[in-house]
Z-matrix of the N, CA and C atoms (Angstrom, degrees):
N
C 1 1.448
C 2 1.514 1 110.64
N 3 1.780 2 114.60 1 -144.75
C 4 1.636 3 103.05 2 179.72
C 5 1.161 4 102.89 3 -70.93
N 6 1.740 5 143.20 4 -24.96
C 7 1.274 6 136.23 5 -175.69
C 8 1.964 7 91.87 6 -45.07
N 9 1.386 8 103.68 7 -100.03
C 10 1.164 9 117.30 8 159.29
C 11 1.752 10 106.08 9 35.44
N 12 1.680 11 96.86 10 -95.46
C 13 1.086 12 136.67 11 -146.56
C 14 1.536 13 100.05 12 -56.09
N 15 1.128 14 103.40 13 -58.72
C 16 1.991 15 123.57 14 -177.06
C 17 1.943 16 111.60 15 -79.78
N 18 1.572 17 93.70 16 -10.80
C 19 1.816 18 80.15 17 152.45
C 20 1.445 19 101.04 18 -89.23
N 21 1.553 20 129.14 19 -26.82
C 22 1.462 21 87.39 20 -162.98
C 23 2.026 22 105.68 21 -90.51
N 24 1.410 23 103.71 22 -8.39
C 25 1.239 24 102.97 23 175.21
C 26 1.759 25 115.27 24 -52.69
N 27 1.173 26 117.14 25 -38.10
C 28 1.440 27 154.35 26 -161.72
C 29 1.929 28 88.27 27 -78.56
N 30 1.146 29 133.80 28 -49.25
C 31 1.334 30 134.14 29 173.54
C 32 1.086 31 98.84 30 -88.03
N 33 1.119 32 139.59 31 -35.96
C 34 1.976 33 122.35 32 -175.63
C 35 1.976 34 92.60 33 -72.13
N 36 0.856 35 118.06 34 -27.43
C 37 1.775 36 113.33 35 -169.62
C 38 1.921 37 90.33 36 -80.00
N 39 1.214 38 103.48 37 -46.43
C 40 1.375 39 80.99 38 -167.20
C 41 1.346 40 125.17 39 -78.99
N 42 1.474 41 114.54 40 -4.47
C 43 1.937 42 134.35 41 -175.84
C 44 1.516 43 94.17 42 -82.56
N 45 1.838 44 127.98 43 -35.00
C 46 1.252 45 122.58 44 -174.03
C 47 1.429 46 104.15 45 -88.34
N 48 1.223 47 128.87 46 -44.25
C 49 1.574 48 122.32 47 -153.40
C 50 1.536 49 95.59 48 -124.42
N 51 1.165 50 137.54 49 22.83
C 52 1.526 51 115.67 50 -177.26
C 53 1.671 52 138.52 51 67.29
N 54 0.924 53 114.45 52 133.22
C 55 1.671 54 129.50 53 -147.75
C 56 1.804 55 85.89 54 -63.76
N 57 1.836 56 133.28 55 -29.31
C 58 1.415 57 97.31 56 -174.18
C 59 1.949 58 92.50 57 -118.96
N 60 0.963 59 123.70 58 56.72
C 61 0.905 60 130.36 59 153.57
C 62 1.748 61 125.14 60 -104.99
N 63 1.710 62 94.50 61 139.30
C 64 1.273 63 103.07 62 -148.17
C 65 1.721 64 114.20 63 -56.91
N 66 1.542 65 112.18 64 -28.06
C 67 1.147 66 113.74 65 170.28
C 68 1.173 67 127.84 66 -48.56
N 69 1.111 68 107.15 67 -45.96
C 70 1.380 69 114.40 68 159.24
C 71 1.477 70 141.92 69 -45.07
N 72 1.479 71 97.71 70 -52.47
C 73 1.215 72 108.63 71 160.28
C 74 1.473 73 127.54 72 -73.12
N 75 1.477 74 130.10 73 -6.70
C 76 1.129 75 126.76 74 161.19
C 77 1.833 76 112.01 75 -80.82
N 78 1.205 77 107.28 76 -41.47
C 79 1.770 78 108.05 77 158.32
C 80 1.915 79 100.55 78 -33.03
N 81 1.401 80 119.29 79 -63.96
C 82 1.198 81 117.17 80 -147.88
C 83 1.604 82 115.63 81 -80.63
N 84 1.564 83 100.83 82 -3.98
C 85 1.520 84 124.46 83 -162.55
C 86 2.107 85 94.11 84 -97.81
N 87 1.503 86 101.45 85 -62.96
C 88 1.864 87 111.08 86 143.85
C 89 1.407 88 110.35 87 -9.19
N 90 1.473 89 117.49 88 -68.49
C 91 1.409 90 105.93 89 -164.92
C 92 1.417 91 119.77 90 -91.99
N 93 1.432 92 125.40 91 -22.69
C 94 1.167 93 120.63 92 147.93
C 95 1.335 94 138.64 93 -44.27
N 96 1.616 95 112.25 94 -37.05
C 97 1.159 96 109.94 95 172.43
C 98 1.777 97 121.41 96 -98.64
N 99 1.685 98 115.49 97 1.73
C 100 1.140 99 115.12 98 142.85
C 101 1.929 100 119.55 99 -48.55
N 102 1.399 101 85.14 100 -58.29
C 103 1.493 102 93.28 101 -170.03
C 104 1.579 103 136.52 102 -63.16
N 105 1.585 104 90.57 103 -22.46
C 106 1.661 105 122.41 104 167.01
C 107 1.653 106 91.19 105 -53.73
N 108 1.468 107 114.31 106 -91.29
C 109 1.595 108 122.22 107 -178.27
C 110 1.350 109 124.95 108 -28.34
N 111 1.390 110 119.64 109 -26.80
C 112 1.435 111 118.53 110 172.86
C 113 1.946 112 103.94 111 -82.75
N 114 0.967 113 97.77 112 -11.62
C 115 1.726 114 96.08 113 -163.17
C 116 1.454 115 116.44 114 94.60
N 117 1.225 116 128.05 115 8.29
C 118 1.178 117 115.83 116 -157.36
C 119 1.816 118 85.22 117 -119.29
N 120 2.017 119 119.34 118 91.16
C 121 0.706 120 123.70 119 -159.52
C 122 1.730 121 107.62 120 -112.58
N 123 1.420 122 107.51 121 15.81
C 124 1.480 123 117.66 122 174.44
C 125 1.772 124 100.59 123 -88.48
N 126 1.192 125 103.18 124 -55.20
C 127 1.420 126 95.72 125 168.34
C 128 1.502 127 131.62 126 -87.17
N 129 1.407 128 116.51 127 6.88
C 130 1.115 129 115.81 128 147.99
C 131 1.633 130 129.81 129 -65.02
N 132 1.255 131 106.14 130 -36.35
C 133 1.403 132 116.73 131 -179.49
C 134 1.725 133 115.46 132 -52.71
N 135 1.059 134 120.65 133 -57.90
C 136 1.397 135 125.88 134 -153.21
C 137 1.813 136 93.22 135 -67.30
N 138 1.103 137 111.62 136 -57.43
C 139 0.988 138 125.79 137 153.00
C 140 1.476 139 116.76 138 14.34
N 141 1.491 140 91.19 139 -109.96
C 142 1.898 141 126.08 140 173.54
C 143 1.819 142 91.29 141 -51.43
N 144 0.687 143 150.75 142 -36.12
C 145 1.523 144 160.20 143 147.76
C 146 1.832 145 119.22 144 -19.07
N 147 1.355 146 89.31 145 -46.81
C 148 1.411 147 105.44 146 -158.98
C 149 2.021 148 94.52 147 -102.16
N 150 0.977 149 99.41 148 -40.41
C 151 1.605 150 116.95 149 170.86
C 152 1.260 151 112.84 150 -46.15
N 153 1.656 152 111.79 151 -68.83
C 154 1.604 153 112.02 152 160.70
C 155 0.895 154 161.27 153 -54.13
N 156 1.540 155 101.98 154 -19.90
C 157 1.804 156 123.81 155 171.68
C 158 1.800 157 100.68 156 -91.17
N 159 1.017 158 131.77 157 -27.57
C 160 1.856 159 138.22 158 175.47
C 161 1.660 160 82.94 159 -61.42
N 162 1.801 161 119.99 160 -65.07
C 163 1.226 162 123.85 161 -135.47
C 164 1.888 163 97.09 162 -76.28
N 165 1.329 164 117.01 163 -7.73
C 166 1.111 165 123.34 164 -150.22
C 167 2.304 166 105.76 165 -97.80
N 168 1.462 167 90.76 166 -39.33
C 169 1.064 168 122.18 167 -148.05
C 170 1.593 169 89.26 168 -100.46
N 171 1.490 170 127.51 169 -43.86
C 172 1.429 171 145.01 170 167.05
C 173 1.554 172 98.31 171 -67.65
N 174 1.171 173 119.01 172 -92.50
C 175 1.529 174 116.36 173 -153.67
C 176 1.483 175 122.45 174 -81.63
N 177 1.421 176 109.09 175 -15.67
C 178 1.341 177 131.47 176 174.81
C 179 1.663 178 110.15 177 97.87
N 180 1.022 179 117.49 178 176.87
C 181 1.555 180 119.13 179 -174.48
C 182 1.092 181 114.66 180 -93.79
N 183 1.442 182 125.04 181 13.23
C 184 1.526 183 114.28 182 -179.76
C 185 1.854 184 87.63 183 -119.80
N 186 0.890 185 123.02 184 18.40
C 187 1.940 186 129.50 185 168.58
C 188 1.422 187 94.88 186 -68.62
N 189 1.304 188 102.44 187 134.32
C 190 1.830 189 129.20 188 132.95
C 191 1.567 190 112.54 189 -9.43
N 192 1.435 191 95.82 190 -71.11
C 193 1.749 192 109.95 191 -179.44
C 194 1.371 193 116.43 192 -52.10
N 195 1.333 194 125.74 193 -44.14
C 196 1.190 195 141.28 194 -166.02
C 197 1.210 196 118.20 195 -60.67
N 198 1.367 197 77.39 196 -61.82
C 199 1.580 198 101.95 197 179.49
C 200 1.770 199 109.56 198 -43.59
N 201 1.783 200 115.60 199 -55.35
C 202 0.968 201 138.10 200 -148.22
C 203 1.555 202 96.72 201 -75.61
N 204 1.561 203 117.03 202 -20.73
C 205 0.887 204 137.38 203 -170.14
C 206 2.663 205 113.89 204 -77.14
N 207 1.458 206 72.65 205 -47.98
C 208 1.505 207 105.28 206 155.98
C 209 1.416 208 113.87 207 -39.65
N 210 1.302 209 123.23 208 -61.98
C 211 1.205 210 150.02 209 -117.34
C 212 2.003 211 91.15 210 -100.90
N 213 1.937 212 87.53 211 -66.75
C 214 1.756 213 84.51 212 -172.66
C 215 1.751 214 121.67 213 -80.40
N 216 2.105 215 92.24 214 -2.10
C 217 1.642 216 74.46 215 -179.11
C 218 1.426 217 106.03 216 -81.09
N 219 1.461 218 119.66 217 -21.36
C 220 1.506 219 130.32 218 -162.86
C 221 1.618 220 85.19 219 -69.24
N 222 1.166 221 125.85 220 -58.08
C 223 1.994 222 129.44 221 -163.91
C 224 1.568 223 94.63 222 -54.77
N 225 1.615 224 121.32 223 -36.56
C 226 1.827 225 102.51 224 -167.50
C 227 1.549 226 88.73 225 -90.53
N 228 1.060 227 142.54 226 -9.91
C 229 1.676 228 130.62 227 174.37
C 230 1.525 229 112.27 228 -83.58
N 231 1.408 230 110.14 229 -38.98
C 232 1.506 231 109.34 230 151.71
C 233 1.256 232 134.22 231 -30.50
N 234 1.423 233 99.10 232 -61.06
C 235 1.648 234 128.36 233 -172.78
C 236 1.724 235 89.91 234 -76.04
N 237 1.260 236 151.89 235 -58.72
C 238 1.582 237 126.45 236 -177.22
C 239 1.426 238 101.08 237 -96.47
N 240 1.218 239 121.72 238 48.65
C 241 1.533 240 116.87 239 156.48
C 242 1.450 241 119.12 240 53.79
N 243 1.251 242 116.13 241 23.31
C 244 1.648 243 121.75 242 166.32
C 245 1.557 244 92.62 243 -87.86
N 246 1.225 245 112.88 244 81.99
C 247 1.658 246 122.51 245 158.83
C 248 1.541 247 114.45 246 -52.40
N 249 1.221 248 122.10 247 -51.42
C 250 1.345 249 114.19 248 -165.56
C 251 1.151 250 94.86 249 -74.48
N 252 1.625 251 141.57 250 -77.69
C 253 1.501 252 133.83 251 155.65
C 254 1.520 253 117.81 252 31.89
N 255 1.709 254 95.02 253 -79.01
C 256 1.687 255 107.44 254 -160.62
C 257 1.839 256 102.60 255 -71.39
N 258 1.680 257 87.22 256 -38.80
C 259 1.860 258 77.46 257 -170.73
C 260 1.724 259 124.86 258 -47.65
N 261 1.215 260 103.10 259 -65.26
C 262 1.689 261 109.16 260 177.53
C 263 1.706 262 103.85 261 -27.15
N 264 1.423 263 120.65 262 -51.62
C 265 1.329 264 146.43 263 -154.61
C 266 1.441 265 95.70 264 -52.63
N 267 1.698 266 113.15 265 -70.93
C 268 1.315 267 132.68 266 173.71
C 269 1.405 268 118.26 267 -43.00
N 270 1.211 269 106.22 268 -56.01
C 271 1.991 270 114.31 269 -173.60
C 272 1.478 271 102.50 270 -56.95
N 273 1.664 272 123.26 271 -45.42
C 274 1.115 273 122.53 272 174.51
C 275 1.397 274 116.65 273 -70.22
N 276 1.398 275 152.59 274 -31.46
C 277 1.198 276 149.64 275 141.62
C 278 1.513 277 124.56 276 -37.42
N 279 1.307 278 105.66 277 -39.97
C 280 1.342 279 111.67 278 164.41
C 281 1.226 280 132.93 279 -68.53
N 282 1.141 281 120.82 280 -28.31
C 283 1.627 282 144.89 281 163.18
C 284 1.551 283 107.18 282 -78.13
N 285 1.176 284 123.18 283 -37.19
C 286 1.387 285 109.04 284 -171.21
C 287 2.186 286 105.41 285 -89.52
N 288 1.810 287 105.65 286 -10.81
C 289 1.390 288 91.73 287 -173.83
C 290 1.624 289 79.78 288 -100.63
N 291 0.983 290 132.56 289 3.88
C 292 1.631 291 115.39 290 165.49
C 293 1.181 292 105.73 291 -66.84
N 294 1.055 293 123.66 292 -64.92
C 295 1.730 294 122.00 293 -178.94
C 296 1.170 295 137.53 294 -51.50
N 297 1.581 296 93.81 295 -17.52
C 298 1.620 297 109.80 296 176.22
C 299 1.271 298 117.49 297 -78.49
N 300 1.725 299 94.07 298 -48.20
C 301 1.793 300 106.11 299 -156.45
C 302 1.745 301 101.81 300 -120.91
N 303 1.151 302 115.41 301 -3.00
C 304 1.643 303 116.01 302 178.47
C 305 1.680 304 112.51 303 110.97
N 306 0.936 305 135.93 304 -157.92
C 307 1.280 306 144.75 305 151.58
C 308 1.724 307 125.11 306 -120.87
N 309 1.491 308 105.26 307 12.67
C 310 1.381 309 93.74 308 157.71
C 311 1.475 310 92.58 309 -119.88
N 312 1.078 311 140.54 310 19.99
C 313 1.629 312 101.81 311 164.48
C 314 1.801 313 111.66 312 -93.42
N 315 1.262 314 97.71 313 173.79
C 316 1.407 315 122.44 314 -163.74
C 317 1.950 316 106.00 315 -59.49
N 318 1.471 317 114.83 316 -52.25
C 319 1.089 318 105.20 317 168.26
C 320 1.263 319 150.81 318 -42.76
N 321 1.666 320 96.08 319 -35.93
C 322 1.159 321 120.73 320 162.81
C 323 1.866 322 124.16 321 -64.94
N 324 1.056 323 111.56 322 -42.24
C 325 1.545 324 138.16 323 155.37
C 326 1.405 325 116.08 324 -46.44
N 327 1.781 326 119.61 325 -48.52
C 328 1.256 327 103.73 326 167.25
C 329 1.591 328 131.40 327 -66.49
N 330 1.457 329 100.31 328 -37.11
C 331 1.541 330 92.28 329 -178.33
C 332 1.495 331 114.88 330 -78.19
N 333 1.459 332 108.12 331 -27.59
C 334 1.810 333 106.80 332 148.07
C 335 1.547 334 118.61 333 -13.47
N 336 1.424 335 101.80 334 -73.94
C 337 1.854 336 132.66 335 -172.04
C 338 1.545 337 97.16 336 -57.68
N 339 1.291 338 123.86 337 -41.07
C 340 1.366 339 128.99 338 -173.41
C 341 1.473 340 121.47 339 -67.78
N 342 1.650 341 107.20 340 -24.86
C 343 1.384 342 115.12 341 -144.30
C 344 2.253 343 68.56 342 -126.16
N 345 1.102 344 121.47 343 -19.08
C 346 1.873 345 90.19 344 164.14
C 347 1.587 346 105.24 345 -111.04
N 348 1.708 347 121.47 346 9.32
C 349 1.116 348 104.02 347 155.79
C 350 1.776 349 122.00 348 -81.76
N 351 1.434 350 116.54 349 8.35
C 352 1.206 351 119.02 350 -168.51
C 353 1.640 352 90.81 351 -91.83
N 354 1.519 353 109.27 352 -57.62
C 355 1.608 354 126.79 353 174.37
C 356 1.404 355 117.68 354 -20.77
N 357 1.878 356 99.85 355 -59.46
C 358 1.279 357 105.74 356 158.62
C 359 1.781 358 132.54 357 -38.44
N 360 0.948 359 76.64 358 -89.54
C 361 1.889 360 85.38 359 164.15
C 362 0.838 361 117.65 360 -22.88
N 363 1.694 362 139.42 361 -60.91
C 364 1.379 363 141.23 362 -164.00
C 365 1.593 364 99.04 363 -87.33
N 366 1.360 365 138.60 364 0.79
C 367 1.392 366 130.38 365 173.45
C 368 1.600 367 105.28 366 80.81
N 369 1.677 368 123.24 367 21.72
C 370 1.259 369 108.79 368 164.62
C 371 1.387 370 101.28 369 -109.47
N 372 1.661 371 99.51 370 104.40
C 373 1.568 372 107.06 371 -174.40
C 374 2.023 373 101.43 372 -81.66
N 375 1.387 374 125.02 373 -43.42
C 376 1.309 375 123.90 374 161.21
C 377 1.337 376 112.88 375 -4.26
N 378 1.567 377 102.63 376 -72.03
C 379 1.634 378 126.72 377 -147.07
C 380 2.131 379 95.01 378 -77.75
N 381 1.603 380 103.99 379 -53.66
C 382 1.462 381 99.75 380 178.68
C 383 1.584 382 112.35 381 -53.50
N 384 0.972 383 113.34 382 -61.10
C 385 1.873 384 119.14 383 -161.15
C 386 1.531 385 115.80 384 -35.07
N 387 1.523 386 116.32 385 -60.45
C 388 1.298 387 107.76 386 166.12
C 389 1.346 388 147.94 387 -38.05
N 390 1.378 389 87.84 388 -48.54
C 391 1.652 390 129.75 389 152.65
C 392 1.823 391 103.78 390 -20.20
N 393 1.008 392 76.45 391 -103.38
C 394 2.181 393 108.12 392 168.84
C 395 1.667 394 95.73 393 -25.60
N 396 1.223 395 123.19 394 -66.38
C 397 1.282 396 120.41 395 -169.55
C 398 1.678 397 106.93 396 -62.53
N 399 1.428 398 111.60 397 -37.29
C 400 2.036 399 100.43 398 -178.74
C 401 1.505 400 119.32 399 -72.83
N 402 1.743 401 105.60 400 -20.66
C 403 1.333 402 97.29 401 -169.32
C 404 1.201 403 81.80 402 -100.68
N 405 1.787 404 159.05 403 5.66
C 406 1.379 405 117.96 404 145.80
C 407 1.251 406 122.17 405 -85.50
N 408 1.180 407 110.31 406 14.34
C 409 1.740 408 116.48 407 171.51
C 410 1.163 409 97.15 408 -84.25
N 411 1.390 410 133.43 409 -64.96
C 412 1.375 411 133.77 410 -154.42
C 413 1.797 412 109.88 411 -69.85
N 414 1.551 413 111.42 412 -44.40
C 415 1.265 414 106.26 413 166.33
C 416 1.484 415 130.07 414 -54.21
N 417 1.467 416 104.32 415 -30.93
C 418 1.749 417 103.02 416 -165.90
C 419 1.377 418 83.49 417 -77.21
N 420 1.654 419 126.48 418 -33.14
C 421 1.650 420 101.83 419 -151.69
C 422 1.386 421 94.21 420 -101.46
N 423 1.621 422 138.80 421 30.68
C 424 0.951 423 130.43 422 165.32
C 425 1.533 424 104.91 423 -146.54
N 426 1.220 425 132.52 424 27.08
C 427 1.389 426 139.75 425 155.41
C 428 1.257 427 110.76 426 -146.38
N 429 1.203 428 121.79 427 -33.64
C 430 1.216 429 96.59 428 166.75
C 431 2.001 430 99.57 429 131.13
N 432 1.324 431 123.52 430 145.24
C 433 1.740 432 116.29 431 -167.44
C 434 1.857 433 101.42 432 -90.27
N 435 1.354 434 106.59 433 20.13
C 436 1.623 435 121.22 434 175.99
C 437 1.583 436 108.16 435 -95.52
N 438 1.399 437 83.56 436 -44.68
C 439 1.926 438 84.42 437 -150.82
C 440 1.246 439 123.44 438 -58.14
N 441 1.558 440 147.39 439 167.10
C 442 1.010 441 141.14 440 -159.65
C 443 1.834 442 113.30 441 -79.54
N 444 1.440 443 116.07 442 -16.57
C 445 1.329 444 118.56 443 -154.58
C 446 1.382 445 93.03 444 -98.85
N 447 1.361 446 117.65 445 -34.27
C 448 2.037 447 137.51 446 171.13
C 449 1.896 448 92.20 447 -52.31
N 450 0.918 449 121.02 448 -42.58
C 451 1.727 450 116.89 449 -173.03
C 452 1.493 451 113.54 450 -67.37
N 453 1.809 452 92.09 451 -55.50
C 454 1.452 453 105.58 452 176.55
C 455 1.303 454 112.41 453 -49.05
N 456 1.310 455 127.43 454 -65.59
C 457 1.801 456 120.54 455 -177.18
C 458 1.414 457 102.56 456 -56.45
N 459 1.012 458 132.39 457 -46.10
C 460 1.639 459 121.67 458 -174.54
C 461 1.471 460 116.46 459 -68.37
N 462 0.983 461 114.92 460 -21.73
C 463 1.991 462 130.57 461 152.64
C 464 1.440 463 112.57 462 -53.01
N 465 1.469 464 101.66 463 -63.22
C 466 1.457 465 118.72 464 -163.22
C 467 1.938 466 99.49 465 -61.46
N 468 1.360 467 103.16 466 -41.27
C 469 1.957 468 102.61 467 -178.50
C 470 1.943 469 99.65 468 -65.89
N 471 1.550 470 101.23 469 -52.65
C 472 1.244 471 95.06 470 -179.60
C 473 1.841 472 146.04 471 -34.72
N 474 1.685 473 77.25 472 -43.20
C 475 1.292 474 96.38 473 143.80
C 476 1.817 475 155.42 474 -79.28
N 477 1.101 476 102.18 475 -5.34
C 478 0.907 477 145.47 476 161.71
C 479 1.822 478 121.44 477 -55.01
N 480 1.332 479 95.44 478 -65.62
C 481 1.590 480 129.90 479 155.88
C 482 1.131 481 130.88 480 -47.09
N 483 1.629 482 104.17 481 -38.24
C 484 1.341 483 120.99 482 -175.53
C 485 1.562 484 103.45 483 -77.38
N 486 1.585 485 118.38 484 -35.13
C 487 1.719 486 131.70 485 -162.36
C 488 1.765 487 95.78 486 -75.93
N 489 1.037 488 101.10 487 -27.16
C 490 1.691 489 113.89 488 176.31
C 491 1.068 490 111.90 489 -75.98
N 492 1.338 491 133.19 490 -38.77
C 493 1.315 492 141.38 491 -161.13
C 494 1.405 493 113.34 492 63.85
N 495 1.212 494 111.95 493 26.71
C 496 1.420 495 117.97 494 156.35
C 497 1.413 496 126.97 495 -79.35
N 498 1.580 497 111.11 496 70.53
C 499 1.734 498 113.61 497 -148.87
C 500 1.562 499 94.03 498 -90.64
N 501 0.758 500 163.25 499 3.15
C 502 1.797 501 155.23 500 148.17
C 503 1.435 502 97.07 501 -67.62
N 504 1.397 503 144.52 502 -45.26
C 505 1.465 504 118.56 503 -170.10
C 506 1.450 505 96.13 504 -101.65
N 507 1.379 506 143.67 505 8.21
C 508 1.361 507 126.78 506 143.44
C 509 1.456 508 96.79 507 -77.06
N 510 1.310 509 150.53 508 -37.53
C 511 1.549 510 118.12 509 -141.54
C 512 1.183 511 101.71 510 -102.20
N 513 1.902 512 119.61 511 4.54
C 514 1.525 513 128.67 512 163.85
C 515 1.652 514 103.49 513 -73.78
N 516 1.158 515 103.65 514 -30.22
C 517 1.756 516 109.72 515 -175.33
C 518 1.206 517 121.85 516 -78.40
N 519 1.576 518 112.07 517 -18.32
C 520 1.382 519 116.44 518 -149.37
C 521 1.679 520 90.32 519 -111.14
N 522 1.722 521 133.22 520 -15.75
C 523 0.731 522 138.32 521 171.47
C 524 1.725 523 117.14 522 -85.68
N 525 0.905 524 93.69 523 -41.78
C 526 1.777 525 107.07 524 163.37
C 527 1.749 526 110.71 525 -59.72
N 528 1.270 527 117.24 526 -41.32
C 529 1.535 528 101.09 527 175.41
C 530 1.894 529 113.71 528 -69.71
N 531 1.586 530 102.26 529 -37.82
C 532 1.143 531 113.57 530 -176.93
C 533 1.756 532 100.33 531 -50.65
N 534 1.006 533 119.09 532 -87.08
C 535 1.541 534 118.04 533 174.90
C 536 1.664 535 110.98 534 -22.12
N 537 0.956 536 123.04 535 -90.92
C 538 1.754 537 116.22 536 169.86
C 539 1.373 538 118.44 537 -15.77
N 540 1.405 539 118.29 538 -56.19
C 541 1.376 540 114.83 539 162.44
C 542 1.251 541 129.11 540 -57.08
N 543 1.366 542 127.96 541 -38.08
C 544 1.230 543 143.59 542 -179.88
C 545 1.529 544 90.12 543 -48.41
N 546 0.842 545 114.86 544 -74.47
C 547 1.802 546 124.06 545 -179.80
C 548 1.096 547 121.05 546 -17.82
N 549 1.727 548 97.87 547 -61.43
C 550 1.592 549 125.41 548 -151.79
C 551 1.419 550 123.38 549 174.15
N 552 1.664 551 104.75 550 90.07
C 553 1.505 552 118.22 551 44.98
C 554 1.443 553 131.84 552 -107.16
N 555 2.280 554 115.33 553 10.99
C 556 1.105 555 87.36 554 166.09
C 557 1.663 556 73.21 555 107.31
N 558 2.172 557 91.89 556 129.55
C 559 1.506 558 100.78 557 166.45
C 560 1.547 559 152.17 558 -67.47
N 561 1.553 560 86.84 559 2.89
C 562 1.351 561 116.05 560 -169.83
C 563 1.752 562 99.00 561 -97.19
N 564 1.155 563 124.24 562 -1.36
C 565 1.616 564 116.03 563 -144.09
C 566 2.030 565 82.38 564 -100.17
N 567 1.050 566 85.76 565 148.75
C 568 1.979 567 94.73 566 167.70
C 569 1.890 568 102.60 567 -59.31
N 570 1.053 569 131.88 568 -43.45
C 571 1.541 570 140.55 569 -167.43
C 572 1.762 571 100.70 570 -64.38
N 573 1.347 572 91.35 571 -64.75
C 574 1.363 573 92.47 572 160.35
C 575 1.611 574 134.17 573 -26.59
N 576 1.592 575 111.01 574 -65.30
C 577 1.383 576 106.69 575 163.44
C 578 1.406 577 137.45 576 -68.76
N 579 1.349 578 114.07 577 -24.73
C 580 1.174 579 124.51 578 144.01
C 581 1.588 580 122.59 579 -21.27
N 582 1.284 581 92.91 580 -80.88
C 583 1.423 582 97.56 581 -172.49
C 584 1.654 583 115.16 582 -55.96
N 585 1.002 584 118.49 583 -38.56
C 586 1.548 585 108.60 584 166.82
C 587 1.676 586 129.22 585 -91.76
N 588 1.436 587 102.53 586 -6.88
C 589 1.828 588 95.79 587 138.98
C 590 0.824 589 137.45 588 -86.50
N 591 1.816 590 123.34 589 2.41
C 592 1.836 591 134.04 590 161.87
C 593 1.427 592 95.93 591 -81.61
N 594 1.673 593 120.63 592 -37.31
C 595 1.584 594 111.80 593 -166.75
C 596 1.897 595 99.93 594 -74.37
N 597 1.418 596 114.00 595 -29.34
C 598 1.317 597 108.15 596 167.13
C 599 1.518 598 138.67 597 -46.22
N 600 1.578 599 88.44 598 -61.57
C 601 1.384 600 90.69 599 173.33
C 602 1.742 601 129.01 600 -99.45
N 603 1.125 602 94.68 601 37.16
C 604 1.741 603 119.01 602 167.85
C 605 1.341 604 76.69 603 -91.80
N 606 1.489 605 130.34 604 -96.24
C 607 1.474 606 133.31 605 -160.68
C 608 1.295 607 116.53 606 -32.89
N 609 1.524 608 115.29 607 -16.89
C 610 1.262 609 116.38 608 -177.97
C 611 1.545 610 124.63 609 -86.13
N 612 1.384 611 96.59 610 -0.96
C 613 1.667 612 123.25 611 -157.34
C 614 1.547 613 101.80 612 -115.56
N 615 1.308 614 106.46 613 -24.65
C 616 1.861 615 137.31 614 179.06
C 617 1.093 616 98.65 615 -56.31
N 618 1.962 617 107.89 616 -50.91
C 619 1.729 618 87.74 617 -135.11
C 620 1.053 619 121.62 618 130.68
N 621 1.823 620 105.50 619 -45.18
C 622 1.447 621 117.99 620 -168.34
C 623 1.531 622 113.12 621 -100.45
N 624 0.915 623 115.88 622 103.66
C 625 1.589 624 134.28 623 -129.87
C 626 1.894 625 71.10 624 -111.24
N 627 1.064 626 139.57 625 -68.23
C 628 1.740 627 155.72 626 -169.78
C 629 1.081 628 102.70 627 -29.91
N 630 2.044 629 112.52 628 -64.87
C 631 1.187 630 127.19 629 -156.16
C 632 1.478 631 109.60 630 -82.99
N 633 1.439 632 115.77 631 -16.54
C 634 1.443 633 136.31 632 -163.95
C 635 1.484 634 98.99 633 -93.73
């Protein structure tokens, strides 16, 4: 099938252009992130592995590719809970799209969001919070306090809040996404309900059994 198909694409790149050429390594970057999407993240790894050291050594470490390269091995170490793994991964992605793209754009902001949703997870609420607070600075003032990705981080802290049991400054958050959504995408939207079955069962966690 596409497994199949993109190993042998992955050997026709490397018989034409050589084992550290970047073409190649985007073939090999291809199949990792096929393999990521199926779940099948053991053989995704070696992969995205092999992608980054070509992409590293070829284009240098301050590349697009590299970077991008950064990016999905840190997301599949995320995804099986090698925390320490992904972190280094992230800080360096984050540093390298600062330099690229600035520190207020949005890209830069996501792997921000990425690197204190890990914080989260591991129970270093310290290290996340700040976090949460720069990339909704940088998003609102560079997308805008509408857009869909401005909700998501203000969800993502909310929750956050919630792991704390700090339920008054999630259920300020959790009402603030609700409104944004209300907007856009609109009461009909799946996000939409979302957000007020997280604001539910916060209340449900309250106490407030009425409001819930």
């Amino acid at each position: 099938g596409a497994a199949k198909f993109g190993e042998l694409a992955a050997l026709a790149a490397k018989k034409e252009f050589g084992e550290i050429h970047p073409a190649y390594a985007d073939c090999l970057n291809n199949l990792g992130v096929m393999y990521d999407r199926l779940g099948l993240f053991a053989k995704a790894e070696p992969f995205y592995l092999e992608a980054m050291e070509i992409r590293k050594s070829s284009l240098g470490d301050a590349h697009p590719a590299y970077i991008e390269s950064l990016i999905n091995l840190a997301l599949l170490f995320d995804k099986t809970n090698q925390l320490t793994k992904a972190e280094p991964l992230f800080i360096q992605a984050m540093e390298g799209r600062k330099k690229q793209l600035g520190d207020m754009h949005p890209d830069y902001a996501f792997i921000m969001g990425n690197l204190a949703l890990l914080y989260d997870k591991s129970g270093q609420y310290t290290k996340a919070e700040p976090l949460f607070f720069r990339e909704i600075e940088i998003l609102k003032k560079s997308l805008g306090d509408t857009h869909p990705a401005y909700a998501n981080c203000i969800e993502n802290l909310a929750a956050m809040y919630d792991h704390m049991l700090q339920f008054g400054k999630a259920e300020t958050l959790r009402l603030q996404v609700i409104e944004i959504r209300k907007k856009d995408p609109g009461e009909s939207h799946p996000d939409y309900a979302t957000s007020v079955f997280n604001l539910a069962v916060l209340y449900d966690h309250m106490g407030q059994v009425t409001k819930a």
